[in-house]
C-alpha positions in Angstrom: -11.1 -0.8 11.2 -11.9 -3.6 8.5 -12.6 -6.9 9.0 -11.2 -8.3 5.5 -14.0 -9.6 4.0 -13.9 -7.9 0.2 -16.7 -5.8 -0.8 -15.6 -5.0 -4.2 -12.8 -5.1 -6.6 -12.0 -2.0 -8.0 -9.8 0.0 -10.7 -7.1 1.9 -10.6 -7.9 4.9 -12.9 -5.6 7.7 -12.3 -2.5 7.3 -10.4 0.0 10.2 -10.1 2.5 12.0 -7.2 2.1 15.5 -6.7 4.5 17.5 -3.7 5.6 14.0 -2.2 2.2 12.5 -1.9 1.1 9.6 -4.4 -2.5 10.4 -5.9 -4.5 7.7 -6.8 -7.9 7.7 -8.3 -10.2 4.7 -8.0 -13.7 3.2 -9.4 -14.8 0.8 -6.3 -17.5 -0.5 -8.4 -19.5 -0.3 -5.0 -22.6 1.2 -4.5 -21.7 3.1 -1.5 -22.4 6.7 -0.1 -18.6 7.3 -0.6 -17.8 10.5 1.4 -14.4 12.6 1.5 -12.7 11.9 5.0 -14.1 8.4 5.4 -12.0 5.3 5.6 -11.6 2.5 3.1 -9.2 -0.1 2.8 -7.4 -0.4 -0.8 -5.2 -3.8 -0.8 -5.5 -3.8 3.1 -4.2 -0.1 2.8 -6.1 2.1 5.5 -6.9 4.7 3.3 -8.5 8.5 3.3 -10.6 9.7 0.8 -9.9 12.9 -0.2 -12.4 13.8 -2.9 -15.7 12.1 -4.7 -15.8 12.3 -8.4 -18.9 10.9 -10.1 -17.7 7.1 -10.6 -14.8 7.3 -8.2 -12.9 8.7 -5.3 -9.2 9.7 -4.7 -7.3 9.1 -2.2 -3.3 10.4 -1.0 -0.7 8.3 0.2 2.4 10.1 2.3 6.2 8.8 1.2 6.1 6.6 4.5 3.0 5.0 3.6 4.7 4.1 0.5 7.7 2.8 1.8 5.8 0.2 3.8 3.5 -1.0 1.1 3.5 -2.6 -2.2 2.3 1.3 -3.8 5.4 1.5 -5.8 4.5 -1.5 -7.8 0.9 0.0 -8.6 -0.2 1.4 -11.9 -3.0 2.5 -14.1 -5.7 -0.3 -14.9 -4.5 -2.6 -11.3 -7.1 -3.8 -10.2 -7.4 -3.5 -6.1 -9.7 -4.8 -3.4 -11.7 -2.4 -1.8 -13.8 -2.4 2.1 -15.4 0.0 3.0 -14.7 0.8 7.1 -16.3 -1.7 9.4 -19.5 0.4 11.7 -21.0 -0.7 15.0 -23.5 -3.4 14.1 -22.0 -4.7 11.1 -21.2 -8.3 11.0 -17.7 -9.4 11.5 -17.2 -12.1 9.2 -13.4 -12.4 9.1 -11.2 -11.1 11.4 -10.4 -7.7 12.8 -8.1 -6.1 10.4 -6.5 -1.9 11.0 -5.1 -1.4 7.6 -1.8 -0.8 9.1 0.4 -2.9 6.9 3.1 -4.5 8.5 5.4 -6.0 5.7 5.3 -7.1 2.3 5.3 -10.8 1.2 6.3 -12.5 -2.1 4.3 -15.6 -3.9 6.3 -18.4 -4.4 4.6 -20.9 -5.2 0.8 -21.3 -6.5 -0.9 -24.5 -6.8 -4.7 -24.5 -8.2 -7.0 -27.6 -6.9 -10.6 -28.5 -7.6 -11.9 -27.4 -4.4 -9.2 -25.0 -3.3 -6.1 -22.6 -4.4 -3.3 -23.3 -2.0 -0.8 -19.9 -2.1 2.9 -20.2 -0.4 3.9 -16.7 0.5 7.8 -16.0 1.2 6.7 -13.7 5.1 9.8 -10.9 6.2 11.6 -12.7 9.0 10.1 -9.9 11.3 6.7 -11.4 10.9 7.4 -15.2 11.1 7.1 -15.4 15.1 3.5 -14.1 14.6 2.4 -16.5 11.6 0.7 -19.3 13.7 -1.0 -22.1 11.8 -5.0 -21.9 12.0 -4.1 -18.3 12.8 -5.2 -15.5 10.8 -3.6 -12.5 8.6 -4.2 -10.5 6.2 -3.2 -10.6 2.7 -3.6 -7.2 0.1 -6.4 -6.8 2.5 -8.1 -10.5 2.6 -9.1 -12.2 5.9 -7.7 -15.5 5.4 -6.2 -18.4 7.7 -2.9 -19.7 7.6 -3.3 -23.6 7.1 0.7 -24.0 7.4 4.0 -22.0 8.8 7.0 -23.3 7.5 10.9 -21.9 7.9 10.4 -18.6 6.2 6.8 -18.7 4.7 3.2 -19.3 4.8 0.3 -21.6 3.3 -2.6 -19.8 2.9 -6.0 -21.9 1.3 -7.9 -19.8 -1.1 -12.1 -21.5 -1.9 -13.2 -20.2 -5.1 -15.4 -18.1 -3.5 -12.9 -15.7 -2.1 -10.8 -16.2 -5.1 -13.4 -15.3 -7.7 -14.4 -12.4 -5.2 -11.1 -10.6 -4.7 -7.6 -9.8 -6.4 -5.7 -12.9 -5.6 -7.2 -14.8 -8.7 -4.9 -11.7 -10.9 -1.6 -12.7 -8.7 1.1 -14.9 -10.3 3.8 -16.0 -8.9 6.5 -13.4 -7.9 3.9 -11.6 -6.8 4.2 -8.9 -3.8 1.5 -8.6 -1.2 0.5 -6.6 1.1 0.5 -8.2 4.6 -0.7 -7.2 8.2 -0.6 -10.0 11.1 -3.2 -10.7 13.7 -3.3 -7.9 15.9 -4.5 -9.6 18.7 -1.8 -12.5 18.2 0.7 -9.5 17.9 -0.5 -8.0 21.0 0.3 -11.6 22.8 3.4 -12.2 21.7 4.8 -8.9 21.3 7.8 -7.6 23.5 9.3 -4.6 23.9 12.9 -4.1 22.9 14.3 -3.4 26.2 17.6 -0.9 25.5 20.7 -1.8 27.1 22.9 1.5 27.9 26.7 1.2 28.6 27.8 2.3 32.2 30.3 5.2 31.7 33.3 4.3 33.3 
């Protein structure tokens, strides 16, 4: 469990598959006690470490991992924001955030302001119901608030803080992110899909 508030942004520095799994190597450029099975969040990514080199860890991804993230788009030199897992007693500063990435989203629109960067996200149509204005998601593994929901996207505000502090200053427009709703909104809105069997005759 995260709770989206950036720690560092790191490097990609090696990044390779290897019997179905995608290999990736990382420099957090965190001082942390990084240790193989722990948890850390790459791009809001819940990910294992698998091995500790001297100035960076490595960590697998299985093909459905893949699938659901914006991994195929990575390469060498991408720079990626990195949390370590949250611990009892830490302070929760954003919001909680599993690293279990629900869709990816596309920047459409970017518009910089002296005292704020206002990003319009194109959401999947799947994850529109649980984008609720003053609401909050996760974006490539940022805790941020959605100031509006339109018909098939999202306005998120960025302060230069957060934007000096994480990837989204790299992003452009076109852009895929990474994006994981409000748990506890999905767990109030969500309902099962009840299915209907035909009576045989």
């Amino acid at each position: 469990m995260f709770t989206g508030i950036i720690q560092s942004v790191g490097t990609i520095t090696k990044l390779r598959n290897k019997n179905g799994a995608t290999l990736c190597a990382i420099n957090p450029f965190l001082h942390h006690n990084w240790k193989a099975g722990e948890s850390v969040s790459i791009n809001g990514i819940c990910s294992t470490i698998v091995s500790v080199a001297t100035n960076s860890f490595h960590v697998a991804y299985m093909p459905h991992t893949v699938s659901l993230t914006t991994i195929p788009q990575w390469k060498r030199g991408l720079r990626v924001n990195v949390e370590p897992s949250l611990k009892v007693g830490d302070e929760i500063s954003g919001h909680f955030v599993m690293g279990h990435i629900d869709g990816i989203a596309r920047i459409i629109a970017i518009k910089s302001e002296a005292e704020q960067t206002s990003i319009t996200v194109q959401m999947p149509h799947t994850l529109l119901r649980y984008s609720i204005p003053r609401g909050s998601i996760s974006l490539d593994g940022v805790s941020l608030t959605i100031a509006e929901a339109r018909k098939d996207a999202i306005i998120v505000r960025i302060t230069p803080y957060t934007l000096a502090h994480t990837t989204l200053r790299y992003r452009k427009k076109g852009d895929f992110l990474n994006v994981e709703i409000d748990t506890l909104v999905r767990t109030l809105l969500w309902k099962p899909t009840i299915s209907k069997r035909k009576k045989r005759a």
